[in-house]
Structure formats: structure tokens, C-alpha cells
RODREN-496920 format. One line per field, with one value per residue: residue number from 1; chain; x, y, z negated of N, C-alpha, C in turn. Coordinates in steps of 0.1 Angstrom, whole numbers, plus 2048, in hexadecimal, padded with zeros to 3 digits. Each point is the difference from the previous one (the first is absolute). Layout:
// RODREN-496920
resi	c(NUM ...)
chain	c(A ...)
n.X	c(X ...)
n.Y	c(Y ...)
n.Z	c(Z ...)
ca.X	c(X ...)
ca.Y	c(Y ...)
ca.Z	c(Z ...)
c.X	c(X ...)
c.Y	c(Y ...)
c.Z	c(Z ...)
This chain:
// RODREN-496920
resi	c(1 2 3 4 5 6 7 8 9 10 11 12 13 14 15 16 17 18 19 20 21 22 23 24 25 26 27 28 29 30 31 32 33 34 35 36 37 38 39 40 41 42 43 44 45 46 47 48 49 50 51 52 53 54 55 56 57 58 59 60 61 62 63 64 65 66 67 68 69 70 71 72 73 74 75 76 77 78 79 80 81 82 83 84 85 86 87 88 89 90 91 92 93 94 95 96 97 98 99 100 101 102 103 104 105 106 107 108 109 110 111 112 113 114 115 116 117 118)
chain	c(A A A A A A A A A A A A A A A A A A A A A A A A A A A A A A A A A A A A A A A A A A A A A A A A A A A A A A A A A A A A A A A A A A A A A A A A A A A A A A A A A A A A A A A A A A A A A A A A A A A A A A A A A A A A A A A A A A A A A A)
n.X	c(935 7FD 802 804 807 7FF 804 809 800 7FF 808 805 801 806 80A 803 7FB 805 806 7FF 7FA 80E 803 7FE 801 805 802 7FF 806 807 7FF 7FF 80B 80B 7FA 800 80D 7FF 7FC 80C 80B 7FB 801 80B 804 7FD 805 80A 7FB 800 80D 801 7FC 804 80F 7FB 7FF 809 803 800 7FC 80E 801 7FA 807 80C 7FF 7FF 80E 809 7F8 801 807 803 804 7F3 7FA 7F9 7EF 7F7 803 80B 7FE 7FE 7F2 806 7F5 805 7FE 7F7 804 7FF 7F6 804 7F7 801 7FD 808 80E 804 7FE 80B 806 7FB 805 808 802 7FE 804 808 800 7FD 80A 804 7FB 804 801 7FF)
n.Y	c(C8B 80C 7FD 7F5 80C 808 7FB 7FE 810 800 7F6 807 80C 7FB 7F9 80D 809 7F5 802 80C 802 7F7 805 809 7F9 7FC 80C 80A 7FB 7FF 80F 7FE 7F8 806 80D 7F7 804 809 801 7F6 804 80F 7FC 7F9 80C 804 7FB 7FD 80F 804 7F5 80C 80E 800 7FF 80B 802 7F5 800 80D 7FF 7F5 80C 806 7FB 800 80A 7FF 7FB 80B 80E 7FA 7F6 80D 7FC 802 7F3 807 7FD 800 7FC 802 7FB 80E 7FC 806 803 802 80B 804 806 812 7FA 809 808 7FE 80C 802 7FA 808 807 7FB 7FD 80B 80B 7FB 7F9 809 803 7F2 808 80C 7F9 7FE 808 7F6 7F1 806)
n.Z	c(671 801 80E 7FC 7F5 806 809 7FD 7FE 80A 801 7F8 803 80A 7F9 7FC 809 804 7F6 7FC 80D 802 7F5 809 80D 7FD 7F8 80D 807 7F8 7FC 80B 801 7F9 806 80B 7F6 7FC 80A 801 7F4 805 80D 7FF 7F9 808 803 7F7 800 80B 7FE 7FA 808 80C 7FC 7FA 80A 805 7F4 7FE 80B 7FE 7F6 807 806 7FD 7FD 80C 807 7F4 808 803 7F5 7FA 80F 800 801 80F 803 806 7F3 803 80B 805 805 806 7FC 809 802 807 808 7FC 804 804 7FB 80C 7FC 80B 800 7F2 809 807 7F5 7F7 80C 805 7F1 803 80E 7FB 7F6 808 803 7F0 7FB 80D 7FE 7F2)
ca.X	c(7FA 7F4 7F6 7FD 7F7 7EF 7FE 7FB 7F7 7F9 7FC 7FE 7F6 7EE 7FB 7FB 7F6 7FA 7FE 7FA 7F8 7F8 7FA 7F2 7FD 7FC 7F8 7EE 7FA 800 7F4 7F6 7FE 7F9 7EF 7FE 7FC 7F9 7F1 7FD 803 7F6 7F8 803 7FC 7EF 7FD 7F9 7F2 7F3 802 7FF 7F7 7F6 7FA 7FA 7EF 802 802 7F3 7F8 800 7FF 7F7 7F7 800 7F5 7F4 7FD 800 7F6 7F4 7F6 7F8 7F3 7F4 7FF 7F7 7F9 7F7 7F6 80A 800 7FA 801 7F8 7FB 805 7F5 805 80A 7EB 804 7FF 7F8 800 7F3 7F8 7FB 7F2 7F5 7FB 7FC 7F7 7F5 804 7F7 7EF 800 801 7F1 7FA 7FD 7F7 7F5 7F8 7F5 7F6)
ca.Y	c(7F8 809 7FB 7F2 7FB 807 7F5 7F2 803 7FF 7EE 7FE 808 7F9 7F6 803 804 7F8 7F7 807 7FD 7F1 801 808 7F9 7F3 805 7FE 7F0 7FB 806 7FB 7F1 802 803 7F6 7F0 806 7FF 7F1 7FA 807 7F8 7F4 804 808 7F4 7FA 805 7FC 7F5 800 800 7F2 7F1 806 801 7F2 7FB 805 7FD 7F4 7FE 800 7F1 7F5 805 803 7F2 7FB 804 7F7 7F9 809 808 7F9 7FF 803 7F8 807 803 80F 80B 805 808 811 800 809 80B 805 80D 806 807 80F 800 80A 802 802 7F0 7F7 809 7F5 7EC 7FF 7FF 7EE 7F9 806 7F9 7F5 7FC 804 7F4 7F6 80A 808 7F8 805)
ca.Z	c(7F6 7FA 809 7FF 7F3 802 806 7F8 7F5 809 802 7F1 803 80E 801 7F5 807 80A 7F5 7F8 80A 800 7F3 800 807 7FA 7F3 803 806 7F3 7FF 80C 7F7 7F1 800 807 7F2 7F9 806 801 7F1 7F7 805 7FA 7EE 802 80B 7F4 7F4 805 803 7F1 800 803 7F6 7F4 804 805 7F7 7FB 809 7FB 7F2 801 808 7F3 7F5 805 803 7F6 7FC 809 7FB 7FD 807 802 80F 7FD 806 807 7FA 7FB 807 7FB 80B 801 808 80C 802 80D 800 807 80F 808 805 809 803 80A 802 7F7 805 812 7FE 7FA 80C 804 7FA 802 808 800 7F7 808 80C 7FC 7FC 80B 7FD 7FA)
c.X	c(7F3 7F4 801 7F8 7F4 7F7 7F8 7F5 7F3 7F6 7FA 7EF 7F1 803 7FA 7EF 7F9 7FD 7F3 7F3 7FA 7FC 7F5 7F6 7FB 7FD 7F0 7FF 7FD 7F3 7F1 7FD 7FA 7F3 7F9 7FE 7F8 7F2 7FB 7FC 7EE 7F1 7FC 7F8 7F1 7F8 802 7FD 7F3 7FE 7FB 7EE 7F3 805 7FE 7F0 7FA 7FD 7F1 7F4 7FF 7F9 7ED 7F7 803 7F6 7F0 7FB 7FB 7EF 7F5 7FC 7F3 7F2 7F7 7FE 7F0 7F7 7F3 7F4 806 7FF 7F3 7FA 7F8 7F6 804 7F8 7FF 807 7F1 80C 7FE 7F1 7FD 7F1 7F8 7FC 7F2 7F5 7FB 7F9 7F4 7F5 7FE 7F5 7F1 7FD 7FC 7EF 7F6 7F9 7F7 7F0 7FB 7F0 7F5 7FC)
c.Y	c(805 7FD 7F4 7FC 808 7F6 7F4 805 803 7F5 7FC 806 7F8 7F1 802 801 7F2 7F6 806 7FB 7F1 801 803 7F8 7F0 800 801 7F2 7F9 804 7FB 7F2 802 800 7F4 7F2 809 7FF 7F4 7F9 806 7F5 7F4 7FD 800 7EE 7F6 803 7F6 7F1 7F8 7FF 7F2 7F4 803 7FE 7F3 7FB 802 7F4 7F5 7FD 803 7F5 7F5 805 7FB 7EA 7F7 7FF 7F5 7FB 805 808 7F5 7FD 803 7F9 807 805 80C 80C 808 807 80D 803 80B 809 802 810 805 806 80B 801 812 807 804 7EF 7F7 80D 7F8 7F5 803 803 7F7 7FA 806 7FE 7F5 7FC 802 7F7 7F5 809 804 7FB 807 80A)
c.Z	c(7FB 80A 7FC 7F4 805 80B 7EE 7F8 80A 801 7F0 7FC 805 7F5 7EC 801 806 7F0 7FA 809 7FD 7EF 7FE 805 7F7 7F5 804 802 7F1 7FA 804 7FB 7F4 7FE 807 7F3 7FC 803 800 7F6 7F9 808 7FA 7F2 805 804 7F4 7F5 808 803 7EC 7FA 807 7F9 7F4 807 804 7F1 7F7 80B 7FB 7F5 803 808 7F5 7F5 804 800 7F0 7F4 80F 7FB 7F7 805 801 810 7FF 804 806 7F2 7F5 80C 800 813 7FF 812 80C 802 80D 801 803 810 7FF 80D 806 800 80F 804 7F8 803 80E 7FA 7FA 80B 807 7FB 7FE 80B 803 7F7 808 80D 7F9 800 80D 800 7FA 807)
């Protein structure tokens, strides 16, 4: 009788042990999920601050084109005798001095051909 109840306490034992295991076991898998809403649910919250924010920014935009359509009849239209022209300058070139030393020889040169005559 002493071998059979030690036998059961045997069986009692692995299926104590095989319990404690699947506990452990599905407690992490639970775990793993848990953090998984967790990351999803904190996404979610972040995804409509910013779904908050653009029709807070959508709205303002509105309020600003309606502001703006509401002030037109306000602006002056203009005609060619309000405008105002400014005369364009030219930019000063950059003036190289060995270059403005050839052209000034160049051009004595060139005077030279007229003054052969005299």
C-alpha cells in the first residue's frame, strides 16, 4: 500500500509541477499582450492629440481666410497712376585691371590708324 500511495504522490507531484509551468507560461503570454494594448491604446491617445491639433489648425486657417474674404471690400483696387516705378540701376561690373590696361592699348592703337594721314 506504501508503494501505491507514493506512486500517486508521484503523479500528483508532475501534474502539480506541469500546473505551476502552464501558470507561468500563460501569465508571460498575458503579459506580452498586455504591453502590446498598451503600446497600441498609448498610440491611439498620441494619434488623436494630433488629430486634435490639426482641426484646431484647420479651423484657425478658416477663421483666417474668412477674415481676410471679409476685409476685400476694404482694399483699394489699384490703377497705373498709384503705382510707383523705380528706375533699375545697372549692377558696376567688376573691372579687371590688366584687361582695362589691353583695351586701353587696343584703343590707342585703333586712334593711331586714324592720325596716319597728318
Amino acid at each position: 500500500m506504501y508503494i501505491k500511495s507514493e506512486i500517486y504522490f508521484k503523479i500528483i507531484n508532475r501534474l502539480n509541477i506541469s500546473i505551476i509551468i502552464l501558470i507561468l507560461l500563460l501569465s508571460f503570454i498575458s503579459l506580452n499582450n498586455q504591453r502590446k494594448w498598451t503600446m497600441f491604446y498609448s498610440s491611439m491617445i498620441e494619434l488623436r492629440e494630433k488629430n486634435n491639433n490639426i482641426i484646431e489648425y484647420i479651423s484657425k486657417t478658416e477663421q483666417y481666410f474668412l477674415n481676410e474674404i471679409d476685409h476685400k471690400d476694404n482694399i483699394k483696387r489699384t490703377n497705373p497712376d498709384d503705382l510707383i516705378y523705380l528706375i533699375k540701376t545697372r549692377e558696376k561690373e567688376r573691372i579687371n585691371f590688366i584687361s582695362s590696361v589691353f583695351k586701353e592699348i587696343k584703343r590707342g592703337f585703333d586712334d593711331g590708324i586714324y592720325q596716319k594721314g597728318f
